[in-house]
N, C-alpha and C positions, 0 to 999 in steps of 0.2 A: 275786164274782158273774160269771156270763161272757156275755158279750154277742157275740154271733153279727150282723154287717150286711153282708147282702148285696146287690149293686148289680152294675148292668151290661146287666140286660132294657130293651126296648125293643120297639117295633115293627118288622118284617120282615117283608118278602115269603118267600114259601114258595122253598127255593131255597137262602136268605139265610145268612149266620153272625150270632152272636151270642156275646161273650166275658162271663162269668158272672162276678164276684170274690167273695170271702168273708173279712172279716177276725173274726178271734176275737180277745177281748181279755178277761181273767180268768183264763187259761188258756193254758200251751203247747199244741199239738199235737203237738208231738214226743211220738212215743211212742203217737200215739190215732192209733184209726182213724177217716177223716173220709169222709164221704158229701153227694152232694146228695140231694136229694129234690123232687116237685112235688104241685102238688093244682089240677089239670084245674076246667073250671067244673063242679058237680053232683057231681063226682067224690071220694074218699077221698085222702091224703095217698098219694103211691105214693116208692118209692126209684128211682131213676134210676140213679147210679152210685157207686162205693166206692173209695177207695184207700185199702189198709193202712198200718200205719207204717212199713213196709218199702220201701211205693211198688207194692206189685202190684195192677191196677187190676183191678175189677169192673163190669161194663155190664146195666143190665136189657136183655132183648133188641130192645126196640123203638130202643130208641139204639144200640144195637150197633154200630160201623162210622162212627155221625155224631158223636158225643160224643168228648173225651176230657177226661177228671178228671187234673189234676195238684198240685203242693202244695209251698209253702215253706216248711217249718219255721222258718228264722232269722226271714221275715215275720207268721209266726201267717197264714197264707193259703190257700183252697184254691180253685180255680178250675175253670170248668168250658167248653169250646170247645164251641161247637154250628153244625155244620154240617147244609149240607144240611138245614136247618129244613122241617119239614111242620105242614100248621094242626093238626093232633093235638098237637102240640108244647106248644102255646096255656096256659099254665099259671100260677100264681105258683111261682117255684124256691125253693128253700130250700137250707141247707147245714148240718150237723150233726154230732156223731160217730155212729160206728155202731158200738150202737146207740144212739140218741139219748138226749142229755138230756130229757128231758120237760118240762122245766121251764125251758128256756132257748131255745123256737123265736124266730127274728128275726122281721123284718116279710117276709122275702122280698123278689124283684122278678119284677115283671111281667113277662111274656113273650108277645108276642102275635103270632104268625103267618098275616099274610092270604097267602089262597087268590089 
């Protein structure tokens, strides 16, 4: 069974960074392509960003330029840099393959950026 926990959100001022972790455990990653994901309050589950199993990175465009997704294979890890935080940011993250298990989303972590 694979089990996806992700840690690292926190509260920040607008501005702020925030470092995102993700361990998989049931499952290599080697080989999968790994994504985060967020879901805003009121809002649909949205993709954020993507790194293949190659390593070539994907950005939704509103991260573009503040984000970046990276990933350890030998750790089962995939991480996520958040720069330049904006309170549109404000979300629970998530992290998954792309595309996702359906069946295996974690608890997420909080993300909360004041204005």
């Amino acid at each position: 069974q694979v089990q996806l926990v992700e840690s690292g959100g926190g509260l920040v001022q607008a501005g702020g960074s925030l470092r995102l972790s993700c361990e998989v455990s049931g499952s290599t990653i080697s080989g999968i392509h790994m994504a985060w994901y967020r879901q805003r309050p009121g809002k649909e589950r949205e993709w954020v960003a993507r790194i293949s199993s190659g390593r070539n990175t994907f950005y939704a465009d509103f991260v573009e330029g503040r984000f970046t997704i990276s990933r350890d294979n030998a750790k089962d890890t995939v991480d996520l840099q958040m720069n330049r935080l904006e309170p549109e940011d404000t979300a629970i993250y998530y992290c998954n393959k792309n595309p996702p298990w359906p069946a295996y989303w974690g608890q997420g972590t909080q993300v909360t950026v004041s204005s």
